[in-house]
PDB file of N, CA, C and O in Angstrom:
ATOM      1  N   UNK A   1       0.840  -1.184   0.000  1.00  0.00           N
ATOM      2  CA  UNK A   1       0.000   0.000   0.000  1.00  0.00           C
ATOM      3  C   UNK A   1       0.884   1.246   0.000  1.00  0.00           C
ATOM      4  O   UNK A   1       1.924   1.317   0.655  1.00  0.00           O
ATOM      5  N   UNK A   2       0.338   2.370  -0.889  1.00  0.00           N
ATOM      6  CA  UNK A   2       1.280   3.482  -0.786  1.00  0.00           C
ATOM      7  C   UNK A   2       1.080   4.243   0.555  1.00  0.00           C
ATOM      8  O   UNK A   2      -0.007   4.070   1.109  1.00  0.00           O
ATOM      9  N   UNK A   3       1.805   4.898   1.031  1.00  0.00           N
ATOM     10  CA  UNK A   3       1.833   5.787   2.284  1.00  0.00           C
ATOM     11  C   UNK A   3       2.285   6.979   1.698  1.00  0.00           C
ATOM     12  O   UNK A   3       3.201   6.945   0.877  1.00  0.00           O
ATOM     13  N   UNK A   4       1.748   8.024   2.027  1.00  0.00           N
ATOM     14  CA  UNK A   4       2.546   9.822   1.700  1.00  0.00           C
ATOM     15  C   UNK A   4       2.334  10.288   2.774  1.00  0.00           C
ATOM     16  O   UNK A   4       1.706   9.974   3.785  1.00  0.00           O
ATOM     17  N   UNK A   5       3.151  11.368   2.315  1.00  0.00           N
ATOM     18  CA  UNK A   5       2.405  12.923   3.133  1.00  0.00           C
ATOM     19  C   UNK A   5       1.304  13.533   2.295  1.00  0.00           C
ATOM     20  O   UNK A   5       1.456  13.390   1.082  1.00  0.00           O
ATOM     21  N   UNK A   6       0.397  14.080   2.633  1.00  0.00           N
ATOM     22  CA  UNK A   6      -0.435  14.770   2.135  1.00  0.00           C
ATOM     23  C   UNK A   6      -0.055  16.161   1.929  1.00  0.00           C
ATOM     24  O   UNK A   6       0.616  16.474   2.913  1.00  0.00           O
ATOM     25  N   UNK A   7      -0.160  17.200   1.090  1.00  0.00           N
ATOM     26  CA  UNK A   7      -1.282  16.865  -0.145  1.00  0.00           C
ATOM     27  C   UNK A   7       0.087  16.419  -0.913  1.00  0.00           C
ATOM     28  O   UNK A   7       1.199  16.756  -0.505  1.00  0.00           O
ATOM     29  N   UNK A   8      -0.218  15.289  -2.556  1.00  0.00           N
ATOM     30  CA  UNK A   8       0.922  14.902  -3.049  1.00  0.00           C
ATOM     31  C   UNK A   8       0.821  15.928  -4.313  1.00  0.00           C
ATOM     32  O   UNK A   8      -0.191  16.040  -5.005  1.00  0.00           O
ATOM     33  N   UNK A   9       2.074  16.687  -4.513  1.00  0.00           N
ATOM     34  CA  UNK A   9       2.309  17.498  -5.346  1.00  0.00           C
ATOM     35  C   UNK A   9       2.994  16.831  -6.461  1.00  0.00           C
ATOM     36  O   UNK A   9       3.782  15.909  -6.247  1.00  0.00           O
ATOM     37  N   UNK A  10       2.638  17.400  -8.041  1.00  0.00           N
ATOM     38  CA  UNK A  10       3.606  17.100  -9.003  1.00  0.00           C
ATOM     39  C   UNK A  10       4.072  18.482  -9.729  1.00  0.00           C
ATOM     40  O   UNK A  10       3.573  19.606  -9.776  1.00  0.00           O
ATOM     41  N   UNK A  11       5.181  17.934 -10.241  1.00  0.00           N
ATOM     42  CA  UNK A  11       5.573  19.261 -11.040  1.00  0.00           C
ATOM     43  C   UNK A  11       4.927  19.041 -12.102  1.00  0.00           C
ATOM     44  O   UNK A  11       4.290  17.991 -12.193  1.00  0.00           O
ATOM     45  N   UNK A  12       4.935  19.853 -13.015  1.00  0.00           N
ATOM     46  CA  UNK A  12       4.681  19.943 -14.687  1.00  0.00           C
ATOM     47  C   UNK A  12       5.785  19.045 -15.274  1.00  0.00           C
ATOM     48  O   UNK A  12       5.455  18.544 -16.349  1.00  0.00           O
ATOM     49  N   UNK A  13       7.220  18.662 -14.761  1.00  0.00           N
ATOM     50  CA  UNK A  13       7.665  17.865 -15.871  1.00  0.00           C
ATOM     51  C   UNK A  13       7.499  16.227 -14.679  1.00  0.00           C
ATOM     52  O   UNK A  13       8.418  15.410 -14.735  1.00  0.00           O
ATOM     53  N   UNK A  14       6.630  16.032 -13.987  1.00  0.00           N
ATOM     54  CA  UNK A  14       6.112  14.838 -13.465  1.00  0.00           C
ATOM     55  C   UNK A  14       6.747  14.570 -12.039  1.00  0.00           C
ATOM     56  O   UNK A  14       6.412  13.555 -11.429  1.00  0.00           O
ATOM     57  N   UNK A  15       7.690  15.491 -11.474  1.00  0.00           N
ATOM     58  CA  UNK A  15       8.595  14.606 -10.364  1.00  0.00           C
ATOM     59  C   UNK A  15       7.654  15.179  -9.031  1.00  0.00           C
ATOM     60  O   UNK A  15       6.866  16.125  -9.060  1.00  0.00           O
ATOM     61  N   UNK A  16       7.900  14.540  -8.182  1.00  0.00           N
ATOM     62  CA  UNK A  16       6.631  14.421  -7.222  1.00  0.00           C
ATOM     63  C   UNK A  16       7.305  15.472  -5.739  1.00  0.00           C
ATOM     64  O   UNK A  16       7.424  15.009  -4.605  1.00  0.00           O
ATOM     65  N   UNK A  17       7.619  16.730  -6.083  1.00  0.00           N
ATOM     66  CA  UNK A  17       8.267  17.854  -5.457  1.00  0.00           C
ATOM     67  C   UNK A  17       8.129  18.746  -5.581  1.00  0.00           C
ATOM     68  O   UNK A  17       7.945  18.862  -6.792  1.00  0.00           O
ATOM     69  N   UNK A  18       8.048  19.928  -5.015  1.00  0.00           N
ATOM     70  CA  UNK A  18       7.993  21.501  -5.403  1.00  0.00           C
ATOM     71  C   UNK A  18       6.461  21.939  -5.838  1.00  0.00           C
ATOM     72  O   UNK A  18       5.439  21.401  -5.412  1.00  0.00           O
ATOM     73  N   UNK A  19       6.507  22.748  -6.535  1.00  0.00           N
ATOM     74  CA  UNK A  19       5.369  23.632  -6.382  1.00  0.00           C
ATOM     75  C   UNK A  19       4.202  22.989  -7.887  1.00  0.00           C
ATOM     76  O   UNK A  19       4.700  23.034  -9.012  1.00  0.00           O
ATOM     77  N   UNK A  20       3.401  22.694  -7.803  1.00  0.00           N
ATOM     78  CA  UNK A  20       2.641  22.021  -8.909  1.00  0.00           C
ATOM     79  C   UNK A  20       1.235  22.010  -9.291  1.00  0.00           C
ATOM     80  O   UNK A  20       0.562  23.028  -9.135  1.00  0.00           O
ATOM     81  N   UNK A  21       0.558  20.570  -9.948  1.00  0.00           N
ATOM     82  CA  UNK A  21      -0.406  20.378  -9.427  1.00  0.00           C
ATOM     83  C   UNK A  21      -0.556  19.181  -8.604  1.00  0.00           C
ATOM     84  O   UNK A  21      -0.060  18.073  -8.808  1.00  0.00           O
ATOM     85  N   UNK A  22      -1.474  19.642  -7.435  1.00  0.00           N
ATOM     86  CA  UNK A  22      -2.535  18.717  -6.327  1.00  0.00           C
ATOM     87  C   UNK A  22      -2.946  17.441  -6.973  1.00  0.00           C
ATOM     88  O   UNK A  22      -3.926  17.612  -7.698  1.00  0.00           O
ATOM     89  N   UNK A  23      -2.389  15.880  -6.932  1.00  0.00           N
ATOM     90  CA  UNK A  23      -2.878  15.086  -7.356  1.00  0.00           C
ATOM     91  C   UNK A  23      -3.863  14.817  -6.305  1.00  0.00           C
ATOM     92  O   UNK A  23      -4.916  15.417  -6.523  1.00  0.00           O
ATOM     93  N   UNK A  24      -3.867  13.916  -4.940  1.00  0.00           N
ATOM     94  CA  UNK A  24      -4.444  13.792  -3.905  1.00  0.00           C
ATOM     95  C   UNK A  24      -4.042  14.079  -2.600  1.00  0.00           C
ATOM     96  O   UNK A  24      -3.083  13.640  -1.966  1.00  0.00           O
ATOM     97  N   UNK A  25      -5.163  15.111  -2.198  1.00  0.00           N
ATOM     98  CA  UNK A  25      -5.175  15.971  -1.178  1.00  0.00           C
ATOM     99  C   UNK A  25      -5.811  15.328   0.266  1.00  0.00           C
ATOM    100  O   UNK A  25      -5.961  16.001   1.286  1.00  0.00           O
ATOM    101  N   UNK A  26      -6.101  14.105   0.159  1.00  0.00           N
ATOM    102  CA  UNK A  26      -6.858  13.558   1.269  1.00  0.00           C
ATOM    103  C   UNK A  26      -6.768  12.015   1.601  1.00  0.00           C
ATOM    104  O   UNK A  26      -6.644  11.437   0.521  1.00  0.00           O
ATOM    105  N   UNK A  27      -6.773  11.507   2.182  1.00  0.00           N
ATOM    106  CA  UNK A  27      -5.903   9.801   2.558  1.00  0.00           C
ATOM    107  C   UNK A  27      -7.318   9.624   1.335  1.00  0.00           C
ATOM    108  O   UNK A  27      -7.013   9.856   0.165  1.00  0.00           O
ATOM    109  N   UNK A  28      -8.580   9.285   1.585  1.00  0.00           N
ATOM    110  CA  UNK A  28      -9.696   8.992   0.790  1.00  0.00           C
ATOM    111  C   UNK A  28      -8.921   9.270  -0.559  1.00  0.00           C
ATOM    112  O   UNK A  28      -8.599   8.174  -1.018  1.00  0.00           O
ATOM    113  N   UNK A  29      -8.637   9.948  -1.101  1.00  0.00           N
ATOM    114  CA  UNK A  29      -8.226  10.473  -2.966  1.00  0.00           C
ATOM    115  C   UNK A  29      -7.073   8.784  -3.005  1.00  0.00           C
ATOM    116  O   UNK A  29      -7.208   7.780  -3.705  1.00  0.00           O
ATOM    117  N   UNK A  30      -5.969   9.130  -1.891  1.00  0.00           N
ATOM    118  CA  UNK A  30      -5.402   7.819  -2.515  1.00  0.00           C
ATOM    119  C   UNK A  30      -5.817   6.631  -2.235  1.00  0.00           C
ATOM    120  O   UNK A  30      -5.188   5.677  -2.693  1.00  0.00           O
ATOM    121  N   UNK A  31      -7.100   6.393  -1.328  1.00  0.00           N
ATOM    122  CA  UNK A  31      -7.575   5.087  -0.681  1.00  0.00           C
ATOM    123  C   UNK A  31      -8.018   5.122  -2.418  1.00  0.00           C
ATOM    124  O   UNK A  31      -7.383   4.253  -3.015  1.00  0.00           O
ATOM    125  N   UNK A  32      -8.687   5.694  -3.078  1.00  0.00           N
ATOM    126  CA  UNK A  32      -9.555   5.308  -4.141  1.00  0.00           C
ATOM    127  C   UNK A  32      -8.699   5.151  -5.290  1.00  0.00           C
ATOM    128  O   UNK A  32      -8.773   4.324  -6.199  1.00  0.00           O
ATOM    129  N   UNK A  33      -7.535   6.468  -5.018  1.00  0.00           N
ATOM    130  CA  UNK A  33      -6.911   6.052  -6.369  1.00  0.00           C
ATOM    131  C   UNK A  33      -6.237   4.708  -6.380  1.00  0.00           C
ATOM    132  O   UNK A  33      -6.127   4.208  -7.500  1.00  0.00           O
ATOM    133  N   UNK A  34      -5.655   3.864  -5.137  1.00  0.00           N
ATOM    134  CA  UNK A  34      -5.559   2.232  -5.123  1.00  0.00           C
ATOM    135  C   UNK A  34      -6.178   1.253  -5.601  1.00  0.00           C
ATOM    136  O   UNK A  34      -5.841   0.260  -6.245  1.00  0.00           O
ATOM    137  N   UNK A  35      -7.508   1.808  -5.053  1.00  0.00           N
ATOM    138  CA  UNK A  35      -8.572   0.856  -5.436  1.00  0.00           C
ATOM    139  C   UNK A  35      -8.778   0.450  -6.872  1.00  0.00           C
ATOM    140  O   UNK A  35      -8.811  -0.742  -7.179  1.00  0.00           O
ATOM    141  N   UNK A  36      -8.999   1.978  -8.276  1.00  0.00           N
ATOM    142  CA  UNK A  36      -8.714   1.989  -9.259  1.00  0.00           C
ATOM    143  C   UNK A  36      -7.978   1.153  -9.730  1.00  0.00           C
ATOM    144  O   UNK A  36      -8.430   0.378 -10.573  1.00  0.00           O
ATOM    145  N   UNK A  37      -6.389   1.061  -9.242  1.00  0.00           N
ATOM    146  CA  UNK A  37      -5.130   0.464  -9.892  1.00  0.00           C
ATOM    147  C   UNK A  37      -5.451  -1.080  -9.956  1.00  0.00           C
ATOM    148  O   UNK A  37      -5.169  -1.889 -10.840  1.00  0.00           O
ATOM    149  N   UNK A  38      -6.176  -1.268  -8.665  1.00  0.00           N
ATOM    150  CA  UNK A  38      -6.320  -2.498  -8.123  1.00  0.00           C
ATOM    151  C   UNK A  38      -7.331  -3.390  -9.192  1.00  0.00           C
ATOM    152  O   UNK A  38      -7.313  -4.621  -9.188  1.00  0.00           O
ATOM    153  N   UNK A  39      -7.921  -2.856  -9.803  1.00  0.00           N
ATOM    154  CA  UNK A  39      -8.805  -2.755 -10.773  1.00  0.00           C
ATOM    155  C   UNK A  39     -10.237  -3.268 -10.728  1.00  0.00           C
ATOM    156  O   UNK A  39     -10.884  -4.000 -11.476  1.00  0.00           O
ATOM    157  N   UNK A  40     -10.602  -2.410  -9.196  1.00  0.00           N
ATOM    158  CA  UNK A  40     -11.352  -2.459  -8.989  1.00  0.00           C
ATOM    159  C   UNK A  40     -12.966  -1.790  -9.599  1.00  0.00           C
ATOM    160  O   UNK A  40     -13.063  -0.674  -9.088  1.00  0.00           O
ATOM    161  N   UNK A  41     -13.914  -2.005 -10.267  1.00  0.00           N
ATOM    162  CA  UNK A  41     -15.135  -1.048 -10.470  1.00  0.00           C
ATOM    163  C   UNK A  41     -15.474   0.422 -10.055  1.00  0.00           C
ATOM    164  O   UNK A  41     -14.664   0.936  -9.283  1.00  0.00           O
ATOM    165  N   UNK A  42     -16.531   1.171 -10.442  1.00  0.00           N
ATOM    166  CA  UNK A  42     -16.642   2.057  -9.527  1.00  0.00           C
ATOM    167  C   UNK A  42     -17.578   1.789  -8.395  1.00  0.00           C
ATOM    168  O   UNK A  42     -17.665   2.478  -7.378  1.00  0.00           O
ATOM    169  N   UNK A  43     -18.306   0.665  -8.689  1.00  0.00           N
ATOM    170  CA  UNK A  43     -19.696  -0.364  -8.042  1.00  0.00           C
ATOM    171  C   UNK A  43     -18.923  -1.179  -7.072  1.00  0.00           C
ATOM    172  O   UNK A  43     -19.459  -1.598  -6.046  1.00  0.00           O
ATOM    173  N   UNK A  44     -18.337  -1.292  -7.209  1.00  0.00           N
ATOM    174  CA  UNK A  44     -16.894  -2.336  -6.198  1.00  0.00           C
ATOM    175  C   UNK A  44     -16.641  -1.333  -5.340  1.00  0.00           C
ATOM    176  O   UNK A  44     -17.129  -1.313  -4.210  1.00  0.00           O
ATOM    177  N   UNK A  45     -15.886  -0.449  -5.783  1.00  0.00           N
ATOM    178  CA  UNK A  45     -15.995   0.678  -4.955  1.00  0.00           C
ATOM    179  C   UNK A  45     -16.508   1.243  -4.048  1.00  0.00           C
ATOM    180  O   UNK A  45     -16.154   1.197  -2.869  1.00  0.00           O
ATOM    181  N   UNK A  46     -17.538   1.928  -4.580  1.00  0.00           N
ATOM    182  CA  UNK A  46     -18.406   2.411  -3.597  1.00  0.00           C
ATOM    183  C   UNK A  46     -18.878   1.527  -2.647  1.00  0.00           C
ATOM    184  O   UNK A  46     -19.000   1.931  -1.490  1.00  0.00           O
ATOM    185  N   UNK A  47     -19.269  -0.017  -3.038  1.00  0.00           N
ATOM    186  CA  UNK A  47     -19.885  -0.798  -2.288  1.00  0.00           C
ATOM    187  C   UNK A  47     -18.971  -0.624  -1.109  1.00  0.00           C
ATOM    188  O   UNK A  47     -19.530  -0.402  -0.035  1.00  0.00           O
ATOM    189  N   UNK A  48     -17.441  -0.699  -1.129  1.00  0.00           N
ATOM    190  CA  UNK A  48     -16.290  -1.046  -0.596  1.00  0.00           C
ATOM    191  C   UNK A  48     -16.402  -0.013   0.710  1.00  0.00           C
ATOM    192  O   UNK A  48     -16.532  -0.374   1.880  1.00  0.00           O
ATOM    193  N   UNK A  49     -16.340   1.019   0.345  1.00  0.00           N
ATOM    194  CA  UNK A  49     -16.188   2.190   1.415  1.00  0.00           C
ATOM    195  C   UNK A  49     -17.330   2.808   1.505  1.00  0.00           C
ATOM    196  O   UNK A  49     -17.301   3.944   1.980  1.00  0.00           O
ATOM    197  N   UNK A  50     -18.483   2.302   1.129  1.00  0.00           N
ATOM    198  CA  UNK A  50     -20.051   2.725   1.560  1.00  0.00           C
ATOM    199  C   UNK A  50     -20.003   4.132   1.184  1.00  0.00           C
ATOM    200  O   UNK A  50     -20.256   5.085   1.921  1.00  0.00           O
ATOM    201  N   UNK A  51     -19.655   4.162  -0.031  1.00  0.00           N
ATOM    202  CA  UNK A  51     -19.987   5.746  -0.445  1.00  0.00           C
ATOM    203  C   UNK A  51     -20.784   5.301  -1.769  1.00  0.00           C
ATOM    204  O   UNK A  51     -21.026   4.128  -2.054  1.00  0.00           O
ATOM    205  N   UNK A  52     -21.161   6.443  -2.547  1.00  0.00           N
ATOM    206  CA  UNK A  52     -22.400   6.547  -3.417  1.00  0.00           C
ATOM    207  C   UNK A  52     -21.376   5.897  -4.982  1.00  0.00           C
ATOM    208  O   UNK A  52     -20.166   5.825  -4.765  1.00  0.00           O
ATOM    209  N   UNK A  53     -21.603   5.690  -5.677  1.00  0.00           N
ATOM    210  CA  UNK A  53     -20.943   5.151  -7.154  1.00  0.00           C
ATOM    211  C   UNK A  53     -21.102   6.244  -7.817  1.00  0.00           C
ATOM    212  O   UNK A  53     -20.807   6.082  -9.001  1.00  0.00           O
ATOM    213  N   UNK A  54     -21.508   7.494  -7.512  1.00  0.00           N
ATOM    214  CA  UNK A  54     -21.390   8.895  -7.936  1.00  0.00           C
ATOM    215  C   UNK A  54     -20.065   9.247  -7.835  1.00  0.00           C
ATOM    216  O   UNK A  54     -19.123   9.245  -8.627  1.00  0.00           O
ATOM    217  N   UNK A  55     -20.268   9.682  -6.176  1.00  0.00           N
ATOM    218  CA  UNK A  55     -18.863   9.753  -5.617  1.00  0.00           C
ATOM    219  C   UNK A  55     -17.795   9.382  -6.041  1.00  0.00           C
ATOM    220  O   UNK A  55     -16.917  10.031  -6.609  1.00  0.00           O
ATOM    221  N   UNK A  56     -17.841   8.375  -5.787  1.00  0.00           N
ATOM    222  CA  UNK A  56     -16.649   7.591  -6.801  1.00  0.00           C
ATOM    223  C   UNK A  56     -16.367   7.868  -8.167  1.00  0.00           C
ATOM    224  O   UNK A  56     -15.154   8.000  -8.329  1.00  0.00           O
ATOM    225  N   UNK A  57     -17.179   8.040  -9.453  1.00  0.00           N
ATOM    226  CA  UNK A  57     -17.366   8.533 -10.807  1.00  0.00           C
ATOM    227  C   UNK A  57     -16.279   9.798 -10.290  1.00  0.00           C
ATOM    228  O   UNK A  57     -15.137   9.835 -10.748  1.00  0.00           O
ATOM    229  N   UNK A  58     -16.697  10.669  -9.435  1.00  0.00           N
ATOM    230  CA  UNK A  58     -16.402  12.267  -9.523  1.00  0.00           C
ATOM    231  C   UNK A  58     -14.760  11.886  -9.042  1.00  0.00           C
ATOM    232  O   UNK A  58     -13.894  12.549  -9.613  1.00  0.00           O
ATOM    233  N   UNK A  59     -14.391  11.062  -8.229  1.00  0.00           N
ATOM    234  CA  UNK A  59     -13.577  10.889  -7.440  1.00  0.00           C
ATOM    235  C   UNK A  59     -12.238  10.790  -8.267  1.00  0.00           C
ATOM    236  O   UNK A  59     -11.175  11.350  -8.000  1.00  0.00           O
ATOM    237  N   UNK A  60     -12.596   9.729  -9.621  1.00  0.00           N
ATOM    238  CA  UNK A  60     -12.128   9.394 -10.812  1.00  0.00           C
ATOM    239  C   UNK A  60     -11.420  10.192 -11.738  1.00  0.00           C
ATOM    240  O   UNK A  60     -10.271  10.443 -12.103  1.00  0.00           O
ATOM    241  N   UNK A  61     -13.102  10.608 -12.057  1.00  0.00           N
ATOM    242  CA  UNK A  61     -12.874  12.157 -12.931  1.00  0.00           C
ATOM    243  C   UNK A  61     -11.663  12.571 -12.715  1.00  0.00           C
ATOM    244  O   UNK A  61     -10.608  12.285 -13.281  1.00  0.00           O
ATOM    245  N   UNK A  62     -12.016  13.618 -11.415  1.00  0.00           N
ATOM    246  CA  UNK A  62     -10.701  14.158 -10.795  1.00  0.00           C
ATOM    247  C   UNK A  62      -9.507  14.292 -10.974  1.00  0.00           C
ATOM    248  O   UNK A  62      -8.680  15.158 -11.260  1.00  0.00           O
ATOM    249  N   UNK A  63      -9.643  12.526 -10.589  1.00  0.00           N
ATOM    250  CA  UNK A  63      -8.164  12.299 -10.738  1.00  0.00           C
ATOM    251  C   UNK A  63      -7.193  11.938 -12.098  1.00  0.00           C
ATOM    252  O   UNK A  63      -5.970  12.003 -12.221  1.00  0.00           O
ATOM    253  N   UNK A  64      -8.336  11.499 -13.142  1.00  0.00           N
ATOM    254  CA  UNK A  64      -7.654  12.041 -14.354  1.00  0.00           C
ATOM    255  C   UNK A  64      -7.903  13.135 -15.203  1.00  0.00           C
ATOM    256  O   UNK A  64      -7.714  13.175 -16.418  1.00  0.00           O
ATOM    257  N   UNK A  65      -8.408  14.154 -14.359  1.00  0.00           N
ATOM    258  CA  UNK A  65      -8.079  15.415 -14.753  1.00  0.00           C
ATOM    259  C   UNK A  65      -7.033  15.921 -14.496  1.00  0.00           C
ATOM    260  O   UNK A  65      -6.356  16.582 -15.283  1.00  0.00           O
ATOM    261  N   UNK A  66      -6.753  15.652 -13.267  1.00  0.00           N
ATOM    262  CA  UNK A  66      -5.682  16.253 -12.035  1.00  0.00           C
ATOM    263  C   UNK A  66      -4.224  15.775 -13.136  1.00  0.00           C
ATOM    264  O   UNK A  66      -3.548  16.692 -13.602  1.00  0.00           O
ATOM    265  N   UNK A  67      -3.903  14.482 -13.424  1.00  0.00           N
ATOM    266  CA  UNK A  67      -3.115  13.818 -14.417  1.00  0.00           C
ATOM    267  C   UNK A  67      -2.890  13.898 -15.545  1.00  0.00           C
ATOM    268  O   UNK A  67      -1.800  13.452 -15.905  1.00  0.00           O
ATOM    269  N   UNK A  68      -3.898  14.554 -16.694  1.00  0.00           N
ATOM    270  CA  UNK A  68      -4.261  14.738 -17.699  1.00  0.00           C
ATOM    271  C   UNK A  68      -4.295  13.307 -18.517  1.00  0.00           C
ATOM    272  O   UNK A  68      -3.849  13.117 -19.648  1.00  0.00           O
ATOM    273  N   UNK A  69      -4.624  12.819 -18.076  1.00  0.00           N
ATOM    274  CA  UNK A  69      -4.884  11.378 -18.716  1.00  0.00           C
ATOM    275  C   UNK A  69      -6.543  10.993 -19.606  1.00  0.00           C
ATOM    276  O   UNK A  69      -7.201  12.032 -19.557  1.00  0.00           O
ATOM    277  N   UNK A  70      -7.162  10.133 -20.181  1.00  0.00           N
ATOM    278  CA  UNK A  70      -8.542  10.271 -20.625  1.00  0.00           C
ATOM    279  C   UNK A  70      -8.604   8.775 -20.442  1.00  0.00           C
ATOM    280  O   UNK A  70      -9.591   8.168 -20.858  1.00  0.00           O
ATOM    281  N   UNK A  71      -7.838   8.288 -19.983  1.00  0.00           N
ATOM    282  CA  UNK A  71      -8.669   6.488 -19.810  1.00  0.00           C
ATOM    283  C   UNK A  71      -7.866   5.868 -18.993  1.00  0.00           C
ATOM    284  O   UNK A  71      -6.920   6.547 -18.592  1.00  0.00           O
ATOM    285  N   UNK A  72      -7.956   4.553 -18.533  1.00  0.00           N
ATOM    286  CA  UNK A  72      -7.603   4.019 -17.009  1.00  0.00           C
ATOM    287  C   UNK A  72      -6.465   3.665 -17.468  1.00  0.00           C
ATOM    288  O   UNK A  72      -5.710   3.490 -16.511  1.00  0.00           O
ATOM    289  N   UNK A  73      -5.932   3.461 -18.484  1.00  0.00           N
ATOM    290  CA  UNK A  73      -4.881   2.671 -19.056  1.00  0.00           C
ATOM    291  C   UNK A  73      -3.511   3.988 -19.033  1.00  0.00           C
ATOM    292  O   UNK A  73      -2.320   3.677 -19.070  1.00  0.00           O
ATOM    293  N   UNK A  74      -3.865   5.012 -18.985  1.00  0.00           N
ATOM    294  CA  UNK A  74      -3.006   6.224 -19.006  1.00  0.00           C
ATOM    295  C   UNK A  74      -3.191   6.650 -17.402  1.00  0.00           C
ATOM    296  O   UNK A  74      -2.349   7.361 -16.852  1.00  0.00           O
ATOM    297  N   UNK A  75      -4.117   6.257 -16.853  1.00  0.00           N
ATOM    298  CA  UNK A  75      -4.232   6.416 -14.861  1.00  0.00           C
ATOM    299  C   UNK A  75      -3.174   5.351 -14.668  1.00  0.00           C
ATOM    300  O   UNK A  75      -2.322   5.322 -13.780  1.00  0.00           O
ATOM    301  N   UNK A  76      -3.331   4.652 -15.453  1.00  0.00           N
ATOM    302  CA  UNK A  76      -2.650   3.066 -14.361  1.00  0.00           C
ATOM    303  C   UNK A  76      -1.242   3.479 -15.109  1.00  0.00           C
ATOM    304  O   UNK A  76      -0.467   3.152 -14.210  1.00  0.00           O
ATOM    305  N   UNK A  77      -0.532   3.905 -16.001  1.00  0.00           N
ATOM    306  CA  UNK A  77       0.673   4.230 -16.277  1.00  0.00           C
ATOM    307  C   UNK A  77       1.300   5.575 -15.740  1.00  0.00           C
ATOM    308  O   UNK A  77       2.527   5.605 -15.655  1.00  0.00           O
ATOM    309  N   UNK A  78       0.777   6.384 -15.472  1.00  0.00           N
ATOM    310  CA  UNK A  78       0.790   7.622 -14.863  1.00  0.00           C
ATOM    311  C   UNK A  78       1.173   7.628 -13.836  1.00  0.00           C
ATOM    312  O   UNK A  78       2.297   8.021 -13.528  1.00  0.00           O
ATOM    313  N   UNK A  79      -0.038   7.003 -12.729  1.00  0.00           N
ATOM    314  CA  UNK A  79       0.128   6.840 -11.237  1.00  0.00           C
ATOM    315  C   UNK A  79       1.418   5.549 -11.054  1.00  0.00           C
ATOM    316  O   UNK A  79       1.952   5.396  -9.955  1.00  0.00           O
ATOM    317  N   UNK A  80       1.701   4.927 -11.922  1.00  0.00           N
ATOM    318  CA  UNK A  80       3.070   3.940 -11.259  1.00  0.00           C
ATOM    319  C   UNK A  80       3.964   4.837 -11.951  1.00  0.00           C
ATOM    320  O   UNK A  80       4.738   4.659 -11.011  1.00  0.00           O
ATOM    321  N   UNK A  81       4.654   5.706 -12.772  1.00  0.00           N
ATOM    322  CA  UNK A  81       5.345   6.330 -13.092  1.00  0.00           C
ATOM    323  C   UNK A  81       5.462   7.333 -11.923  1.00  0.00           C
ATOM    324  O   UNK A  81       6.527   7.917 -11.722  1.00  0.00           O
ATOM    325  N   UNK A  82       3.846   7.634 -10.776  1.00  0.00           N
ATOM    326  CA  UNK A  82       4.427   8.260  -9.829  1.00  0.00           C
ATOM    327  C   UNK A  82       4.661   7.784  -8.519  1.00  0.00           C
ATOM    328  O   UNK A  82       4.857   8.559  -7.583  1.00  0.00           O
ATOM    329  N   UNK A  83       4.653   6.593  -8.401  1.00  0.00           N
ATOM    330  CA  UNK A  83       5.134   5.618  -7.149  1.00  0.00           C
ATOM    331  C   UNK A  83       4.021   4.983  -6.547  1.00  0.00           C
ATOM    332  O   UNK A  83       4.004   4.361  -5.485  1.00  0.00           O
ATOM    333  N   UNK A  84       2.990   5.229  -7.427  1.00  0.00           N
ATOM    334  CA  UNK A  84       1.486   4.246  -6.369  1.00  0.00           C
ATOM    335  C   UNK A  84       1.817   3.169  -7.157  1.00  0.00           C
ATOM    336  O   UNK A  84       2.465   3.110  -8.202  1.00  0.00           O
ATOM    337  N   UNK A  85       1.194   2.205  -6.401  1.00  0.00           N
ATOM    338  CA  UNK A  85       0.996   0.348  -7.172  1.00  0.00           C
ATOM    339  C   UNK A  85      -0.193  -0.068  -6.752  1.00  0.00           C
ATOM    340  O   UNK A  85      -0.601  -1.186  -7.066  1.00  0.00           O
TER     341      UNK A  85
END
């Protein structure tokens, strides 16, 4: 399981230091972004941590906005390029 400090910052050329953008700002952002990798549903999900499958959708979103990525296959290369598994 990954462990950080919160909030996890990236730079613009990807290294995970200094001044950037906010990937996940809250233990929850990386509990979910795991879950994702894990390849888990968003219905798996939510079931998982009793939150709504909305939630989760938005949670997603987010986070490949936050990445600039457009599909799980560019989340799941992204986020291990930045030290989650």
């Amino acid at each position: 399981m990954f462990t950080c400090k919160l909030p996890i910052v990236v730079k613009a050329d990807g290294l995970a230091s200094g001044k950037g953008v906010i990937i996940c700002q809250s233990k929850k952002e990386v509990e979910i972004l795991q879950l994702i990798l894990s390849g888990r549903t968003n219905t798996e999900i939510s079931d998982s941590l009793g939150k709504s499958k909305r939630t989760i959708e938005t949670h997603r979103f987010n986070l490949m906005k936050k990445l600039n990525v457009k599909n799980l296959i560019e989340l799941s290369s992204k986020a291990k390029e930045l030290g989650f598994s």
